[in-house]
C-alpha positions as CSV (number, residue, x, y, z in Angstrom):
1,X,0.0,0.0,0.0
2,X,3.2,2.4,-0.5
3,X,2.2,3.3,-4.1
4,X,0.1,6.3,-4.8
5,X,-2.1,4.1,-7.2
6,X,-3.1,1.8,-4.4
7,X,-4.6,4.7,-2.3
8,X,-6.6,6.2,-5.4
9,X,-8.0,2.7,-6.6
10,X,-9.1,2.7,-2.4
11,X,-10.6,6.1,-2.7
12,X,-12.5,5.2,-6.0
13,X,-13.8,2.2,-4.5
14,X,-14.6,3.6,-1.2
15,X,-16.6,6.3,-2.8
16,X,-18.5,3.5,-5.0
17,X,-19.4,1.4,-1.8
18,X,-20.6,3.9,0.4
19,X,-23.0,4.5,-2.5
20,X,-23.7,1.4,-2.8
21,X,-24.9,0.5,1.0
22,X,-26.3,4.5,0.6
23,X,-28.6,2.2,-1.8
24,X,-29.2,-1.1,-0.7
25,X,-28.7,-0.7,3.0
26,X,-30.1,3.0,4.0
27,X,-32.8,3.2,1.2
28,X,-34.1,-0.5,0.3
29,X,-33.1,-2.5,3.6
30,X,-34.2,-0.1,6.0
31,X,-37.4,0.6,4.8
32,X,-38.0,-3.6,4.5
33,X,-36.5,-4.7,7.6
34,X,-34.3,-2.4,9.7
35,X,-37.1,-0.3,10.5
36,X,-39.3,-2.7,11.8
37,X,-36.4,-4.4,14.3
38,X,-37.3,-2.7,17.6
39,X,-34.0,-2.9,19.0
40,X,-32.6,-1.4,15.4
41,X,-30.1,1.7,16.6
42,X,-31.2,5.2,14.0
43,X,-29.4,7.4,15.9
44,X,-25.9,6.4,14.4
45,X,-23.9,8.6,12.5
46,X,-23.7,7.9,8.6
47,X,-19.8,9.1,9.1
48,X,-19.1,5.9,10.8
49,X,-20.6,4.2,8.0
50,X,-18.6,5.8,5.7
51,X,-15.4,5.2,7.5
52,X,-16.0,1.6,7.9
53,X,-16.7,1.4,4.6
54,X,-13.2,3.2,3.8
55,X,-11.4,0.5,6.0
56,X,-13.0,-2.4,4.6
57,X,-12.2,-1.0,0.9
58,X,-8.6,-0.8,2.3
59,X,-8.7,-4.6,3.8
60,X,-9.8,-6.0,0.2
61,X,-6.6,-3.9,-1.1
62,X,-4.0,-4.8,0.9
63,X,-5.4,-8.3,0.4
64,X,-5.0,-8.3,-3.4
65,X,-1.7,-6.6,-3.2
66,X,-0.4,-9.2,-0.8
67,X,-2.0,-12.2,-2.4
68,X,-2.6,-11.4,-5.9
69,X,-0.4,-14.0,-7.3
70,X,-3.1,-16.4,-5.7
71,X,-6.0,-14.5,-7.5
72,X,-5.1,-13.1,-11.0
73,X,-4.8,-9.8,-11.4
74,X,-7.6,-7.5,-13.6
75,X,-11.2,-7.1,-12.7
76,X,-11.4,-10.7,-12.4
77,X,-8.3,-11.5,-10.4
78,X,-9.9,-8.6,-8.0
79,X,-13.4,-10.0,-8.2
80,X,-12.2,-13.5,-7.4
81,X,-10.6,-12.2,-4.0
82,X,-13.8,-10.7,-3.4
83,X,-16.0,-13.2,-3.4
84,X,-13.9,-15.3,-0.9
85,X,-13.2,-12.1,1.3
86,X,-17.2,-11.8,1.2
87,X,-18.0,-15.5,1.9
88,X,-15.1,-15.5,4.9
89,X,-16.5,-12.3,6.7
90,X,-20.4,-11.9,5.5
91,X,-21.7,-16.0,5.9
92,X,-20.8,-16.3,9.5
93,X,-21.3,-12.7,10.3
94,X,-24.6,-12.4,9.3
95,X,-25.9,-15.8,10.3
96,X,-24.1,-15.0,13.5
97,X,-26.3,-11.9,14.0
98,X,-29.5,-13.9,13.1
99,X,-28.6,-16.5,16.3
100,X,-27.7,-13.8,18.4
101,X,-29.9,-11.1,18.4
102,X,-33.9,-11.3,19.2
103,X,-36.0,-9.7,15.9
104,X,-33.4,-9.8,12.8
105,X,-35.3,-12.3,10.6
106,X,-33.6,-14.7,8.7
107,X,-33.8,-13.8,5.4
108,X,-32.3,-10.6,6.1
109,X,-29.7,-12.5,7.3
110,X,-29.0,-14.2,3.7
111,X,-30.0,-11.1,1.9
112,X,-26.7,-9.3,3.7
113,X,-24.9,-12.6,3.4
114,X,-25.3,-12.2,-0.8
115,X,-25.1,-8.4,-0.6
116,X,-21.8,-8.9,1.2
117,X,-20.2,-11.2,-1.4
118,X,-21.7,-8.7,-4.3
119,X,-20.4,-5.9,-2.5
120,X,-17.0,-7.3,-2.1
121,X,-17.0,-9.0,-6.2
122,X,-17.7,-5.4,-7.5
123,X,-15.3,-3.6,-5.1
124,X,-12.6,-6.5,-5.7
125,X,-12.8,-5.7,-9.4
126,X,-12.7,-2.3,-8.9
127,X,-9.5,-2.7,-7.5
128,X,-8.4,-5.0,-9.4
129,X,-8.6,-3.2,-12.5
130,X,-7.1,0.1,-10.3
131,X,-4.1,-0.9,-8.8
132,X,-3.3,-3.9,-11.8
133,X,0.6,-3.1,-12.1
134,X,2.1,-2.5,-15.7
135,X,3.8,-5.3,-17.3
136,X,7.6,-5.8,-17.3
137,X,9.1,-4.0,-20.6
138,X,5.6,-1.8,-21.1
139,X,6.3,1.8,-21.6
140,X,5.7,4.1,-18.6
141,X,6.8,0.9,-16.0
């Protein structure tokens, strides 16, 4: 995460997935289910969600750079991270919160499970396609 191209692709993408939980989880969830969970919190701040979405965007980086040789690189090397980053933190999170915590229904549970491996895919290609390094010889490397 030392190059300058790494912290760009992380802004790009941050901005593009606080827009997207802006849509799926402030506008569409909220109004299906988090509004009807009792012991739902809406006095929270949306710059916390913003932030965390900053860090997570900055988690799926650092993974690609570290393991990309695992993954590809490109939109789909990116994308392929993402969907194992999504299935290792949003399955057990989510289906966590469903056993835990009285009033969040189970099919919110797998709707955020899926969300969370969309939202990592599209963010993985994102940076994928961002912070892909030139190849060896190419002009400008």
């Amino acid at each position: 995460m030392k190059n300058l191209n790494c912290w760009l692709a992380v802004l790009i993408a941050g901005i593009v997935a606080v827009i997207l939980d802006w849509a799926v989880q402030a506008k569409w969830l909220a109004s299906a289910y988090y509004l009807r969970i009792e012991s739902m919190r809406v006095d929270a701040k949306p710059i916390n969600f913003v932030v965390v979405d900053f860090v997570a965007v900055a988690v799926l980086a650092w993974v690609l750079r570290r393991l990309s040789s695992s993954f590809g690189s490109g939109a789909r090397g990116g994308a392929n991270a993402g969907f194992y980053l999504g299935v290792l933190v949003s399955f057990p999170s989510y289906h966590f919160i469903f056993l835990t915590f009285k009033g969040y229904p189970y099919s919110l549970a797998w709707i955020n499970t899926i969300y969370g491996i969309i939202w990592y895919m599209i963010i993985g290609a994102i940076l994928g396609v961002l912070m892909r390094r030139p190849l060896t010889g190419e002009a400008g490397a």
